[in-house]
MIKOL-273283 format. One record per residue (C-alpha): z, x, y; residue in three letters. Coordinates in steps of 0.05 Angstrom, whole numbers, padded with zeros to 5 digits, always signed. Layout:
N
ZXYALA...
//
This chain:
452
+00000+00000+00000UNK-00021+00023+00070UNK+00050+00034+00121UNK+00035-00027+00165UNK+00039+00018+00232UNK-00028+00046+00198UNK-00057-00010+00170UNK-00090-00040+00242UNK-00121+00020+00253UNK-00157+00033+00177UNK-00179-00042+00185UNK-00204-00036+00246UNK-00244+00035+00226UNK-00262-00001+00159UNK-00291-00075+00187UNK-00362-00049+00219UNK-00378-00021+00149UNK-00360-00081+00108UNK-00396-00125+00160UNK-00454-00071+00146UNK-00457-00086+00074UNK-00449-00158+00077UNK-00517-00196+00084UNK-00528-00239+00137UNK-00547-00313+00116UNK-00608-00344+00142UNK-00583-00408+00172UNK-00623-00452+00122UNK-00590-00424+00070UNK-00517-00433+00092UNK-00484-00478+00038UNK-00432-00514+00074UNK-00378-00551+00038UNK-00338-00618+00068UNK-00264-00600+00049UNK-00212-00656+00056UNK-00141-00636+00049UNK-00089-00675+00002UNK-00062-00702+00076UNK-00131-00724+00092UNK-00149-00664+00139UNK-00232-00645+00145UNK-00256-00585+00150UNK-00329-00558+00136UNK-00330-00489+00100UNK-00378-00433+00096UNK-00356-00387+00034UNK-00362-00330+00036UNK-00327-00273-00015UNK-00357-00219+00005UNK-00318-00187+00060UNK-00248-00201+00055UNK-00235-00244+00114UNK-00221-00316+00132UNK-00241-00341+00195UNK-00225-00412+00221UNK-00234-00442+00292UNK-00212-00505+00311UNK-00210-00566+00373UNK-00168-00616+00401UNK-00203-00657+00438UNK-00184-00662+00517UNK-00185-00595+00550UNK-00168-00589+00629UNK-00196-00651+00635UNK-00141-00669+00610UNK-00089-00634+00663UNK-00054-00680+00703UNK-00068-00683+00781UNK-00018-00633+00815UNK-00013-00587+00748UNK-00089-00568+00744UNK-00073-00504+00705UNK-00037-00528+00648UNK-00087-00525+00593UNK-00099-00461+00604UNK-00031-00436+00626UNK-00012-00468+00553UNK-00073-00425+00520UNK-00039-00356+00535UNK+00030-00386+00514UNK+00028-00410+00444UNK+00029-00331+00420UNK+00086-00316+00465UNK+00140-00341+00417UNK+00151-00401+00361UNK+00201-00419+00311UNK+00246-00362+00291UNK+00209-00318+00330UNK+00210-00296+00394UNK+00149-00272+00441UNK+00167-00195+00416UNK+00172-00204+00340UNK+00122-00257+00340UNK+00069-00207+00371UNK+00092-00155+00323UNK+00081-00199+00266UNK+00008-00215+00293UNK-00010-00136+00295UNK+00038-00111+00227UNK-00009-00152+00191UNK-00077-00146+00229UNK-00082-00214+00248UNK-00121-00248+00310UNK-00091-00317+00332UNK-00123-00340+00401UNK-00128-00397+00443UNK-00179-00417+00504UNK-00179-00495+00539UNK-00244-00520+00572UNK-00258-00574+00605UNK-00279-00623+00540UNK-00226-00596+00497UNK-00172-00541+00472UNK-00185-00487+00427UNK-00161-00443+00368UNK-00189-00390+00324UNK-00156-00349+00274UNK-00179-00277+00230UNK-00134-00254+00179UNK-00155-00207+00125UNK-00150-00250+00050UNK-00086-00200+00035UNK-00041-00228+00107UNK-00065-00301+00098UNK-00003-00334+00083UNK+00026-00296+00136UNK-00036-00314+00188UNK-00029-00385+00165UNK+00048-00391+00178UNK+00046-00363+00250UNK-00010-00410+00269UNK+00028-00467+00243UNK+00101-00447+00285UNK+00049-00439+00341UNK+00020-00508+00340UNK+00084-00540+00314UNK+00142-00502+00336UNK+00124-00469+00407UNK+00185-00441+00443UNK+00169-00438+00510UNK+00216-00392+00532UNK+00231-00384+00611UNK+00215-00312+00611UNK+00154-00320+00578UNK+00125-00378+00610UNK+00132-00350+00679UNK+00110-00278+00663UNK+00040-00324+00637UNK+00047-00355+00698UNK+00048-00294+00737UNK-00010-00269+00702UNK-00052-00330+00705UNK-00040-00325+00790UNK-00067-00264+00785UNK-00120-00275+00752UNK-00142-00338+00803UNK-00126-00284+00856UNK-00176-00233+00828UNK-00223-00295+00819UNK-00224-00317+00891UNK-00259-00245+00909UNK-00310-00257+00854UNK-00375-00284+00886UNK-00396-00315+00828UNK-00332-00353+00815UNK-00326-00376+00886UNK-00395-00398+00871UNK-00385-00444+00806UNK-00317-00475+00832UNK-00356-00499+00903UNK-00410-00521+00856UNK-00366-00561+00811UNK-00319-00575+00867UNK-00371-00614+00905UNK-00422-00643+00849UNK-00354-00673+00817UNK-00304-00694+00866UNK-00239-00731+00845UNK-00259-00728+00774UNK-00234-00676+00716UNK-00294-00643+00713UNK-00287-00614+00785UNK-00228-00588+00782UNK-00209-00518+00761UNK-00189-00492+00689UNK-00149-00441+00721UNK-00119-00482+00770UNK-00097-00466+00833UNK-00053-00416+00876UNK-00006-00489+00882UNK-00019-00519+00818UNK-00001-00466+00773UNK+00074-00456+00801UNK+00077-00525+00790UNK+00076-00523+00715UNK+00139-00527+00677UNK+00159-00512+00600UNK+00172-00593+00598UNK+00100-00596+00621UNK+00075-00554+00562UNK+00112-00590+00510UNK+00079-00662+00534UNK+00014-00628+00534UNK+00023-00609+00457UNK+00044-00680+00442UNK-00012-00716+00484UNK-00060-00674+00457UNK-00043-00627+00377UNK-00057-00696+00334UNK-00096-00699+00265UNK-00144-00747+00293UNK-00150-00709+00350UNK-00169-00640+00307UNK-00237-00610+00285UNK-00239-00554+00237UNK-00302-00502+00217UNK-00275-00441+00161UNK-00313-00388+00133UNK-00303-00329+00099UNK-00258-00315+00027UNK-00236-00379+00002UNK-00252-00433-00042UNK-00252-00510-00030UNK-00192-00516-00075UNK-00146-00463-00033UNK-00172-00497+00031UNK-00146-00564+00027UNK-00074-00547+00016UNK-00079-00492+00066UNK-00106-00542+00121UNK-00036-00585+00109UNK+00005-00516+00116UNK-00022-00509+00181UNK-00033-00585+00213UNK+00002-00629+00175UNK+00058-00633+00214UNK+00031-00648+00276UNK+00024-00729+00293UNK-00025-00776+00268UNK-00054-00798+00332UNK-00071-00765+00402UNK-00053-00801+00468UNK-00121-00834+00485UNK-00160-00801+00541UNK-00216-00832+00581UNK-00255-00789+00622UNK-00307-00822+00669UNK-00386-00819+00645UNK-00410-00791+00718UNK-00473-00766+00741UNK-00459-00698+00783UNK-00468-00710+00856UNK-00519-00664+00882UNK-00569-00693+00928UNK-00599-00640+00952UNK-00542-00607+00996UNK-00535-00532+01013UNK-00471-00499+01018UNK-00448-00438+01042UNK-00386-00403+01030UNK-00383-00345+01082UNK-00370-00281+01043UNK-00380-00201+01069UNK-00410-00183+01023UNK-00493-00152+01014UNK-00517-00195+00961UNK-00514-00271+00963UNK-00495-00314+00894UNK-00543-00363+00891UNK-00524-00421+00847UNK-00567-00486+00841UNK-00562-00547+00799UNK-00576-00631+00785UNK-00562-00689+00730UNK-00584-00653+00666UNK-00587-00671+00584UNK-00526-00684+00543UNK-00529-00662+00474UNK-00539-00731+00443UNK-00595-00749+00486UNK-00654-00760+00440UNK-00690-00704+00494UNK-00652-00659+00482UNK-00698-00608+00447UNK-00754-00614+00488UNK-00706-00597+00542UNK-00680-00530+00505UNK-00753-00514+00498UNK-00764-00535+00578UNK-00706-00491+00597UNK-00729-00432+00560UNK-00794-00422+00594UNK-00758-00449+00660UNK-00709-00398+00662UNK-00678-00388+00598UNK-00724-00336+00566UNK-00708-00278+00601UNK-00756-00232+00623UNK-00822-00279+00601UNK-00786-00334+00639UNK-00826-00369+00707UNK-00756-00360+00751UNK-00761-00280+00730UNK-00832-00277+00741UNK-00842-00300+00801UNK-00775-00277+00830UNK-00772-00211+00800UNK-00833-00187+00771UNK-00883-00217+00834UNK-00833-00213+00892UNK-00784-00160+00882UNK-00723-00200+00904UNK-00673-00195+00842UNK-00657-00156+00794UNK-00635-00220+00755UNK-00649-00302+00759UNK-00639-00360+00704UNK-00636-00424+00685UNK-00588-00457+00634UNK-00573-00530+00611UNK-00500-00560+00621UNK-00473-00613+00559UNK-00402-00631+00567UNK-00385-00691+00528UNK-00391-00745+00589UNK-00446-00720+00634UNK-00498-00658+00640UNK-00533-00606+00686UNK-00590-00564+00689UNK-00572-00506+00728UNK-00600-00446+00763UNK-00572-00369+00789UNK-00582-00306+00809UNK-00578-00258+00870UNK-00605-00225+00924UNK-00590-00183+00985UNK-00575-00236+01049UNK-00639-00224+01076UNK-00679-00249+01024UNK-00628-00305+01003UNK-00675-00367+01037UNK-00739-00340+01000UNK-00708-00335+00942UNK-00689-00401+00942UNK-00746-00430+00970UNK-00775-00403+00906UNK-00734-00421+00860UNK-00744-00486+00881UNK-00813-00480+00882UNK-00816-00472+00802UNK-00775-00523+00788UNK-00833-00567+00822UNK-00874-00528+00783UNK-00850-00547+00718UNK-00850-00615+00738UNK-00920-00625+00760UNK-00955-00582+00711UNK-00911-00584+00657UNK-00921-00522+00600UNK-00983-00495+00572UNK-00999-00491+00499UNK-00989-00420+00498UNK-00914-00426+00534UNK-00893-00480+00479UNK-00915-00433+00430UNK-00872-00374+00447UNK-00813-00413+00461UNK-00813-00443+00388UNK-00816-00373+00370UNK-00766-00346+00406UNK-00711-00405+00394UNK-00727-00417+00321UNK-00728-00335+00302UNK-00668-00320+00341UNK-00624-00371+00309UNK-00606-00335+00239UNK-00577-00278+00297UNK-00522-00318+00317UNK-00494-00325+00235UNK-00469-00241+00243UNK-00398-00254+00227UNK-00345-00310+00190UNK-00314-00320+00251UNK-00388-00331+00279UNK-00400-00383+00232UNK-00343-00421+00241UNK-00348-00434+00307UNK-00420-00455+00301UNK-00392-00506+00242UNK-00343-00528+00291UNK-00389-00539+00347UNK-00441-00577+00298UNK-00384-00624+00281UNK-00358-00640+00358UNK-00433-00651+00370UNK-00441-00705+00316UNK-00498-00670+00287UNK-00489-00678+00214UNK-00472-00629+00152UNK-00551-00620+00139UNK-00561-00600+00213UNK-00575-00512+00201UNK-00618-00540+00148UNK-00666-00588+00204UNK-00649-00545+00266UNK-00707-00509+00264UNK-00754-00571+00246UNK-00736-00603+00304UNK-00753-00554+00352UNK-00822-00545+00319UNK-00835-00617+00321UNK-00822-00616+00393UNK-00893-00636+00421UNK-00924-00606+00504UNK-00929-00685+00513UNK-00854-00689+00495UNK-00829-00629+00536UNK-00872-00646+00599UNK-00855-00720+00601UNK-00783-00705+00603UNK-00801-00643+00661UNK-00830-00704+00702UNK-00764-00750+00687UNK-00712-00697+00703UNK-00733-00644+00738UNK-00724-00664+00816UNK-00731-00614+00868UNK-00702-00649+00917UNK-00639-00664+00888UNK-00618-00599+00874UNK-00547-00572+00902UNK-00556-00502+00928UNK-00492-00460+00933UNK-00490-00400+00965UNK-00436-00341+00966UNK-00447-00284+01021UNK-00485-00280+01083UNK-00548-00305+01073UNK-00605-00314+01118UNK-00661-00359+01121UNK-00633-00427+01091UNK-00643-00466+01146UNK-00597-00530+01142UNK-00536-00520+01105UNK-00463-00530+01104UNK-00409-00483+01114UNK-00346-00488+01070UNK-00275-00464+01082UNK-00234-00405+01043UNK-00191-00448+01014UNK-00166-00428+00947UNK
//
């Protein structure tokens, strides 16, 4: 047996060559397996044996949005927290436990819901499994703990409010969603934040850590049969049933505003955006294909160029689409020095008008397929990889068979397909333009204050 103060460092010199050795799965050949516990608990399972590893990431539905108003924050406040100490153990000997054994428990909240993921080697998985289940069942909380967090997370907003780019995505989100969860910031706020209090945590937990609430994707070195009584280890002592939580189905509110946050800085963050796709919208692949010769595809994008390759004026510009659960963007970015920031615009808008009047060319729909169907099988590199794409298929509704038809659908997608939808959604004029800097050239536009 490997001394445990030495056994983090020969796994962590020994991982890249088992991951070397172990084949990559195409995505059509992924066998995944529906697992219900003894307690009733789903999970879908990729099994894999091997590398010895178990990865498993999992959801509970109702993220920030779920903060109240006054303790924006909380979520993610809670996300660093649930680590820092639970059951018998306090934030010091729980840590130790988590690196003794080699074990990587973490936590994020977004807006739609709150996360978990776990990696244990096959030989600490009882011991992974138990510290995940004192962190979701038994979190202490402790005073010193929470407000050392909280210290960190006001630092963090701190450093945030001098990033351009942040400043730029919470105006953005600040003004396309106003008094509605979807505006407000995962981080919170310089006020917020000190606001939040260990009784605050705790109701978060029991609002939110339910079985109904729970989605769960596992992969790696286990069977079926060790899963389902390892799933009621680690949730089946939380409730039966989540607080319900009703977020508003709202259209973003962009209508063709500019803003400008006043920065001094030489570059201005340009950040654009307007009423998008969500992920069950029957469009939904045309618009992935759409997107990609928009701005998604890199350097053979139109954004990059025109922009780049034909003008000079970034070094970088995209496009992206936007699904959270109850409403969608598409959205555009990139930068350029202050001089340049009202041409670069002025393009940018220019192709999104583009798209929309001439649609793709034969050729275009062509290379996207290419690209988004071959790239795919890159994304199944690792168990913990996997998971999360089996727990992203499952939040999405898409169906256990959905590796095996992803790639159908997007070559079924027709040009008459992708460039109706361009002519339904794309709208020029109803893009929000933020900028962060000093930018020149933008004609009418708003200025907005330095609050935090």
């Amino acid at each position: 047996m490997i001394p445990n103060p030495m056994r983090r460092t020969v796994f962590l010199l020994v991982l890249p060559l088992l991951l070397l050795f172990a084949a990559v799965p195409r995505a059509d050949a992924v066998d995944i397996e529906r697992v219900v516990s003894p307690g009733g608990i789903e999970a879908w399972l990729v099994r894999d044996p091997k590398v010895p590893l178990l990865s498993m990431e999992f959801s509970f539905e109702g993220g920030s949005a779920a903060d109240p108003t006054g303790k924006e924050g909380l979520a993610n406040l809670l996300s660093s927290l649930l680590d820092e100490g639970a059951g018998p153990y306090d934030s010091e000997e729980f840590q130790r436990r988590l690196n003794d054994n080699t074990i990587s428990l973490g936590f994020d909240a977004r807006a739609d819901a709150f996360f978990g993921s776990l990696k244990t080697l096959t030989e600490t998985r009882d011991e992974a499994v138990d510290l995940l289940r004192l962190a979701l069942t038994e979190p202490r909380f402790e005073d010193e703990a929470v407000e050392r967090m909280r210290s960190s997370v006001t630092s963090s907003i701190r450093r945030s409010l001098g990033d351009p780019d942040y400043v730029a995505r919470r105006a953005f989100y600040d003004a396309a969603y106003p008094d509605h969860p979807y505006g407000r910031p995962t981080l919170g706020t310089l006020d917020t934040v000190p606001a939040i209090g260990a009784g605050d945590l705790r109701e978060f937990v029991d609002r939110r850590f339910a079985k109904d609430n729970l989605t769960v994707g596992v992969s790696g070195d286990i069977t079926a049969e060790e899963l389902g009584p390892l799933l009621d280890r680690v949730f089946g002592a939380l409730p039966e049933h989540a607080e319900p939580l009703k977020v508003e189905d709202r259209p973003p509110e962009t209508g063709g505003r500019t803003l400008v946050a006043e920065r001094p800085i030489a570059q201005s963050i340009i950040l654009m955006g307007q009423p998008g796709v969500k992920r069950n919208d029957p469009d939904w692949f045309p618009a992935l294909v759409m997107n990609y010769v928009l701005g998604g595809g890199g350097f053979g994008s139109r954004l990059m160029e025109e922009i780049r390759e034909e003008r000079g004026l970034t070094y970088g510009v995209y496009s992206y689409l936007v699904p959270f659960r109850d409403t969608a963007l598409v959205m555009a970015g990139g930068s350029t020095a202050n001089a340049n920031a009202g041409q670069m615009v002025e393009l940018m808008k220019e192709e999104w008008r583009r798209m929309r009047e001439e649609g793709l060319s034969e050729a275009e729909l062509a290379d996207a397929k290419t690209y988004l169907t071959g790239s795919f099988p890159l994304q199944f590199t690792s168990t913990d990889a996997i998971a999360g794409i089996l727990l992203q298929v499952q939040r999405d509704d898409l169906g256990i068979d959905y590796l095996d038809r992803r790639n159908a659908l997007i070559e079924a997608v027709t040009l008459e397909q992708v460039n109706a939808l361009a002519r339904r959604l794309l709208a020029p004029d109803a893009l929000m333009t933020v900028v962060v800097g000093r930018p020149e050239g933008l004609g009418q536009a708003e200025t907005l204050d330095r609050r935090s």
